[in-house]
C-alpha positions in Angstrom: 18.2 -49.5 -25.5 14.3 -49.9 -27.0 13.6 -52.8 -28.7 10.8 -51.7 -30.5 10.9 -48.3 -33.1 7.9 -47.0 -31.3 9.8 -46.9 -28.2 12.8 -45.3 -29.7 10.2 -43.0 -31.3 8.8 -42.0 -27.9 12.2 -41.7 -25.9 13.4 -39.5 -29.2 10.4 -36.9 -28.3 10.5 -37.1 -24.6 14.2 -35.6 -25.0 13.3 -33.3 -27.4 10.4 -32.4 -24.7 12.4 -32.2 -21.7 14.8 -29.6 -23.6 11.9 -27.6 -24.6 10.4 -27.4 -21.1 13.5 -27.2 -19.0 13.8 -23.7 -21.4 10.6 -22.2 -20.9 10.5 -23.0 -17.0 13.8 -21.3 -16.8 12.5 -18.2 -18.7 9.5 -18.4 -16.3 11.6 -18.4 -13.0 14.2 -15.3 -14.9 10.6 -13.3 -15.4 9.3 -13.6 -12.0 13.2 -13.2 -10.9 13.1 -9.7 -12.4 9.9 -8.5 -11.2 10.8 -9.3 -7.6 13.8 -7.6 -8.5 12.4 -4.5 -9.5 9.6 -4.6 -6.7 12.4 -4.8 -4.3 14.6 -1.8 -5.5 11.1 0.2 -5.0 10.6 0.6 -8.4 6.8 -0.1 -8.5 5.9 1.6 -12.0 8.6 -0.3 -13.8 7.3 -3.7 -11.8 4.1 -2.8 -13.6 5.4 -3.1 -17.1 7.5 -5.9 -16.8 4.4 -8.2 -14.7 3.0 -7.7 -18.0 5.3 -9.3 -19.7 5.5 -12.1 -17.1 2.5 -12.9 -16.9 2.8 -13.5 -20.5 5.6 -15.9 -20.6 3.8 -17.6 -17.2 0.4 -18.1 -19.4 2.4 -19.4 -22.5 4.2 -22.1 -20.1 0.8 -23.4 -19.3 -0.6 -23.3 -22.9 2.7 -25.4 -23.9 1.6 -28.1 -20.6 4.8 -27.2 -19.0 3.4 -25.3 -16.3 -0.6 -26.7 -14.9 -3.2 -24.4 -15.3 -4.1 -23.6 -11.6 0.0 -23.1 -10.8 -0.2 -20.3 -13.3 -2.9 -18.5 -12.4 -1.3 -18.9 -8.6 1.9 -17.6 -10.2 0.1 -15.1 -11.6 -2.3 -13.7 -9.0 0.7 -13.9 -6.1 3.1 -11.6 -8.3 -0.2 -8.8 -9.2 -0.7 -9.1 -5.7 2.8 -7.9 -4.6 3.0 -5.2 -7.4 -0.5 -4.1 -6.6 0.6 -3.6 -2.7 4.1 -2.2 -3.8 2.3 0.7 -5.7 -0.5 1.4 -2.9 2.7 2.6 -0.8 
C-alpha cells in the first residue's frame, strides 16, 4: 500500500475517478447505440431528436475530461453525418 497520506489521497480519487468515467463513457456508447439503432430501423425523424440528446451527453463527457475534445467533435460530426444522409433518402 502507499506509504505516504498523499499517495493514499491520490489513489483514493483516481478510484473514485475511474468509477465516474467508466459511467459516463458507458452512457456515451448506450446514446450513440440508440441513434444507430434508430437510423437503422429507418426511423430518420426520431434519429433527429435523440442525436440531440447525444450529442449532449457526448459534449458533457468532454467537459468532465473523459472524452478529448477533438474525439467529441469526431463523435459528434460522424453521427450528424449519418442522420443528415438517413433523412436526405
Amino acid at each position: 500500500m502507499s506509504k505516504s497520506s498523499s499517495a493514499e489521497k491520490r489513489h483514493k480519487q483516481s478510484l473514485k475517478r475511474k468509477i465516474r468515467n467508466r459511467h459516463i463513457r458507458s452512457t456515451v456508447k448506450s446514446a450513440v447505440k440508440e441513434v444507430r439503432t434508430a437510423l437503422s430501423g429507418s426511423d430518420a425523424p426520431k434519429a433527429v431528436e435523440i442525436l440531440k440528446e447525444t450529442s449532449s451527453v457526448i459534449a458533457r463527457a468532454g467537459s468532465k475530461g473523459v472524452l478529448h475534445k477533438k474525439t467529441v467533435a469526431r463523435k459528434v460530426s460522424r453521427l450528424s453525418k449519418a442522420v443528415h444522409k438517413a433523412t436526405k433518402k
